[in-house]
Residue frames as a rotation matrix with the C-alpha (Angstrom) as fourth column:
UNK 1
-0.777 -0.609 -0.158 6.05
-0.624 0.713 0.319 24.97
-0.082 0.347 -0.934 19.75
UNK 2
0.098 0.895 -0.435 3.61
-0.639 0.392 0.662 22.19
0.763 0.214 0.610 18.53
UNK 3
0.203 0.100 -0.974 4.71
0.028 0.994 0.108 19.68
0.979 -0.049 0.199 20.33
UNK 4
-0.746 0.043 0.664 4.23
-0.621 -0.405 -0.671 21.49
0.240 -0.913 0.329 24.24
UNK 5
0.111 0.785 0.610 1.31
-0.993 0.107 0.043 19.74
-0.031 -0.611 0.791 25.05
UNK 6
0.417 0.191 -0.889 2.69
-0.090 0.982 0.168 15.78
0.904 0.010 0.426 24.93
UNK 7
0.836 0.387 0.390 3.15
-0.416 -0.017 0.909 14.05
0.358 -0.922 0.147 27.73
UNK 8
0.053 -0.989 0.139 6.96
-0.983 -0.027 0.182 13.22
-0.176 -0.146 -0.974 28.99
UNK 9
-0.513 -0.331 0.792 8.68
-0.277 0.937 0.212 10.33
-0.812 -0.110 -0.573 28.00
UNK 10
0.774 0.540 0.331 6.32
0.136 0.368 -0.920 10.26
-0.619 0.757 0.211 25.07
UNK 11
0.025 -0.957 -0.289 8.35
0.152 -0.282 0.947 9.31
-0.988 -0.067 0.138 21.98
UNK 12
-0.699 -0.227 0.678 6.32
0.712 -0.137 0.688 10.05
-0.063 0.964 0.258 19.05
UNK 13
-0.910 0.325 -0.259 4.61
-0.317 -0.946 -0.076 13.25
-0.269 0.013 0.963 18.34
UNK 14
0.180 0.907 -0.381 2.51
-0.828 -0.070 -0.557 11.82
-0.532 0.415 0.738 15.55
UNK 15
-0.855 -0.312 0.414 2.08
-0.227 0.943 0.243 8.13
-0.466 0.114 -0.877 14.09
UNK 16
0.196 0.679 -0.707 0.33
-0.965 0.005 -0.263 7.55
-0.175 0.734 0.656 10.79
UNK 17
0.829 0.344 0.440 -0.17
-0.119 0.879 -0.462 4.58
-0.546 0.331 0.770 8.39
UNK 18
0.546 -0.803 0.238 2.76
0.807 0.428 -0.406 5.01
0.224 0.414 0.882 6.67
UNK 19
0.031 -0.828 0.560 4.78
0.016 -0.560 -0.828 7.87
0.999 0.035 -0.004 8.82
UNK 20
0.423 -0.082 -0.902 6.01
0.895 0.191 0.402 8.23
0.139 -0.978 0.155 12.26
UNK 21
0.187 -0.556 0.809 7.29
-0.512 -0.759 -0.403 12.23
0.838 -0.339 -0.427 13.38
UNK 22
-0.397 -0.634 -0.664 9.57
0.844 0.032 -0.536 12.13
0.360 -0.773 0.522 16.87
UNK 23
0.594 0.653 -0.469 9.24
0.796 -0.559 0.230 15.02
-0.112 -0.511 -0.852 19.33
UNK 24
0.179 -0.788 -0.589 10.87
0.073 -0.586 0.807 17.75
-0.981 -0.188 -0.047 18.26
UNK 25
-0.909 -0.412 0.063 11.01
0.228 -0.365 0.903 17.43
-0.349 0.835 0.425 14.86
UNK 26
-0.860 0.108 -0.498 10.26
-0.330 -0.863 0.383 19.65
-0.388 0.494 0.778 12.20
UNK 27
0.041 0.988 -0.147 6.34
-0.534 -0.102 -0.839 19.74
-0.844 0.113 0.524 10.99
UNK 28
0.599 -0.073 -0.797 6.98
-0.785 0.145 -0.603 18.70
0.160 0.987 0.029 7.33
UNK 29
-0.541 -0.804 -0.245 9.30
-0.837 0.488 0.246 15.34
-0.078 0.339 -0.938 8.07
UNK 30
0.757 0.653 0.035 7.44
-0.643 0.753 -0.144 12.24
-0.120 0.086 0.989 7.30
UNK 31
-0.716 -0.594 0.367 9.63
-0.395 0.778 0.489 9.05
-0.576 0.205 -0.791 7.25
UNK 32
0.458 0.785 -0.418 7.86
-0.551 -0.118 -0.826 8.44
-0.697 0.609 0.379 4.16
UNK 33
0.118 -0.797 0.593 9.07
0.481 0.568 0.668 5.64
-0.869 0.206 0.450 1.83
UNK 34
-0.668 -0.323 -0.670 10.13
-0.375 -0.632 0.678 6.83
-0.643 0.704 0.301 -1.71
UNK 35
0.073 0.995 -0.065 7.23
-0.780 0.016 -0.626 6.62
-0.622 0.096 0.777 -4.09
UNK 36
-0.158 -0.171 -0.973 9.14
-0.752 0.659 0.007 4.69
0.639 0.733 -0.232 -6.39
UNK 37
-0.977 0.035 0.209 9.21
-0.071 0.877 -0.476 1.57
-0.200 -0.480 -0.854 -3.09
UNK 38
-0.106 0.983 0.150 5.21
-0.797 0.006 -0.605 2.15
-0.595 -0.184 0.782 -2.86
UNK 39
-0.932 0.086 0.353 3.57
0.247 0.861 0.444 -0.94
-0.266 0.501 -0.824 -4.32
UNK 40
-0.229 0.869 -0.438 0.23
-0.967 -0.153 0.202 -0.53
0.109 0.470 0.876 -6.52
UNK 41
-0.432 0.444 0.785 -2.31
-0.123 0.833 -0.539 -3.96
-0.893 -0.330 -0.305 -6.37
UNK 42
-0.938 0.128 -0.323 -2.98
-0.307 0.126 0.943 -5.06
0.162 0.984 -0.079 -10.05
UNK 43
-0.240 0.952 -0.193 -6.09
0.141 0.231 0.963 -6.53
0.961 0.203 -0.190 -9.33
UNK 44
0.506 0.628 0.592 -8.40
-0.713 -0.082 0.696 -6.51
0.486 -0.774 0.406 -6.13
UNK 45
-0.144 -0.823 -0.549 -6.87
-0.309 0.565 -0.765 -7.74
0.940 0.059 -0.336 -3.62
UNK 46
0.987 0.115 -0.115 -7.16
0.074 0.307 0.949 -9.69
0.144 -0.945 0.294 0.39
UNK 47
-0.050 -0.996 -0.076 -3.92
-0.295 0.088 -0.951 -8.89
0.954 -0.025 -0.298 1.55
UNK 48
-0.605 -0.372 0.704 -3.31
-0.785 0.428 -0.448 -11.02
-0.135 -0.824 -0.551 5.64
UNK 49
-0.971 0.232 -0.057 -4.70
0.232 0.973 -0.006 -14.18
0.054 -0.019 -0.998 6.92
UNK 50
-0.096 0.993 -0.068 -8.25
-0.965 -0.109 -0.240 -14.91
-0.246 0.043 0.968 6.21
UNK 51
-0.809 -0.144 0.570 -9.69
-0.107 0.989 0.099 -18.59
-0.578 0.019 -0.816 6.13
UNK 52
-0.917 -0.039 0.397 -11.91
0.344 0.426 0.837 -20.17
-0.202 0.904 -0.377 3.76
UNK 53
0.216 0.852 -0.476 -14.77
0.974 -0.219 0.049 -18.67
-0.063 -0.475 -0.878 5.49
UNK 54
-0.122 -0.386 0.915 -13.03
0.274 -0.899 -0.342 -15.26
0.954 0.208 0.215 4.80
UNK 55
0.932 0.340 -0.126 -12.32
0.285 -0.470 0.836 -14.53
0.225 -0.815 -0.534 8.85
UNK 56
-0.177 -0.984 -0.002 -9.55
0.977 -0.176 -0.122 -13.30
0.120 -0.023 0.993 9.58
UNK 57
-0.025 -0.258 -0.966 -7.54
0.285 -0.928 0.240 -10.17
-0.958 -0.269 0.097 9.88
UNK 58
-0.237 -0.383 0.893 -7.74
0.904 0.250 0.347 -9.63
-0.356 0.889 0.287 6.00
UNK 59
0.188 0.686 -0.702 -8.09
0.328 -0.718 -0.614 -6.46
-0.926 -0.115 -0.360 4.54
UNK 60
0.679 0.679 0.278 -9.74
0.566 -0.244 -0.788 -5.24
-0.468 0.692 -0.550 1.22
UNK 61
-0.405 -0.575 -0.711 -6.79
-0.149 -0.726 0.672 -3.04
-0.902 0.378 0.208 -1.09
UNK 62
0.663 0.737 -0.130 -8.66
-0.076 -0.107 -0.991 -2.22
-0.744 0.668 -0.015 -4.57
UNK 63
0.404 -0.891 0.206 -6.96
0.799 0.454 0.395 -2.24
-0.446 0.004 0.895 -7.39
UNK 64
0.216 -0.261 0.941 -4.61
0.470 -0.817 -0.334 0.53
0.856 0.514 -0.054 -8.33
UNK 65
0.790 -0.114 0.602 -4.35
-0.512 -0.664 0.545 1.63
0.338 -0.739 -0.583 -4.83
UNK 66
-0.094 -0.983 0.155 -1.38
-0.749 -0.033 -0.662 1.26
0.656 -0.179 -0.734 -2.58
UNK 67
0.276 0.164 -0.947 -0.73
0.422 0.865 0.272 -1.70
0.864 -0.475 0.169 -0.83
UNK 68
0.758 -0.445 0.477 0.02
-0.646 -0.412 0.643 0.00
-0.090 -0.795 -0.600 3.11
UNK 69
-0.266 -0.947 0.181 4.10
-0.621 0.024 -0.784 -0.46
0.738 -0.321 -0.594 4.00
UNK 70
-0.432 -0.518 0.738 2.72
-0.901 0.273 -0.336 -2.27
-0.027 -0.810 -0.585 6.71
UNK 71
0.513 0.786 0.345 0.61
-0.423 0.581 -0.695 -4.62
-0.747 0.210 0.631 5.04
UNK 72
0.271 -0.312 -0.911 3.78
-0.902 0.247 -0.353 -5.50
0.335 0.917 -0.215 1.98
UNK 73
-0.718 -0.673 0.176 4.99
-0.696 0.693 -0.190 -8.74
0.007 -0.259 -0.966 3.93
UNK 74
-0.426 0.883 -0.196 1.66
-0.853 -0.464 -0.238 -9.89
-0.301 0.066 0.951 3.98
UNK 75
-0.633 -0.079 0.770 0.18
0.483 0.737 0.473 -13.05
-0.605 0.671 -0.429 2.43
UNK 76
-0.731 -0.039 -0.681 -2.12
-0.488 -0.669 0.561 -12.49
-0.477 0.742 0.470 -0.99
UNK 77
-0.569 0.370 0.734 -4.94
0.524 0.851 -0.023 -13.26
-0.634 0.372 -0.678 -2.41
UNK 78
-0.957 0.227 0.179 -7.50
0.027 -0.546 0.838 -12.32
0.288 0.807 0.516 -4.92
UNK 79
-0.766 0.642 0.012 -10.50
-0.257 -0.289 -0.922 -10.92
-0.589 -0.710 0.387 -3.69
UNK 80
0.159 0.977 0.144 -12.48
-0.903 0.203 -0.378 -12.15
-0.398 -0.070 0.915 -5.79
UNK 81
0.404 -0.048 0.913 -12.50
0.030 0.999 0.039 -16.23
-0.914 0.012 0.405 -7.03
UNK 82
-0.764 -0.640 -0.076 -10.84
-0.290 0.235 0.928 -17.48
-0.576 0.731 -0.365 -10.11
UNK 83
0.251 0.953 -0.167 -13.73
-0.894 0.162 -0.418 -18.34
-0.371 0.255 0.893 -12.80
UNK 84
0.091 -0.061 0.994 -14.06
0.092 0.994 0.052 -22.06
-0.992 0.086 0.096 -13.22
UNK 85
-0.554 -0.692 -0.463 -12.25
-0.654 0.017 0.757 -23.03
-0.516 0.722 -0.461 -16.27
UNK 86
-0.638 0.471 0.609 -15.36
0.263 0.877 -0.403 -26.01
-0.724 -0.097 -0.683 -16.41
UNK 87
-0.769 0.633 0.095 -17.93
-0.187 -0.363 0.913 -25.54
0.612 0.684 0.397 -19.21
UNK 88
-0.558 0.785 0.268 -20.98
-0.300 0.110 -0.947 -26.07
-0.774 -0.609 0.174 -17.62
């Protein structure tokens, strides 16, 4: 069995970014959302808090890639400035 060597009382096997297995179940279950939920980032994106100084917990999602499930409640920003609309 795979899951002989955890340690009692433990109640997940394995615990990804976007799956959690139990002990005991089967090798192949992922609590995986449906690809259609998955979100894609149109443009570069900061996705948590980050102040004007960019500190924070923010973190970098390119675009075209998936926003992480645990990162969709998130605030938003663009990662990179708006270009000044000024003429110069």
């Amino acid at each position: 069995m795979v899951d002989e060597n955890i340690t009692p009382g433990t109640e997940y096997a394995e615990i990804g970014p976007d799956f959690r297995r139990k002990v005991g179940e089967v090798l192949p279950t992922r609590n995986r959302p449906a690809p259609a939920e998955l979100e894609r980032a149109d443009v570069d994106l900061i996705v948590g808090e980050v102040d004007d100084n960019g500190h924070g917990t923010g973190t970098f999602v390119a675009a075209g890639d998936l926003i992480p499930a645990a990162l969709a409640e998130h605030p938003r920003r663009p990662a990179r400035p708006e270009p000044s609309s000024r003429k110069r």
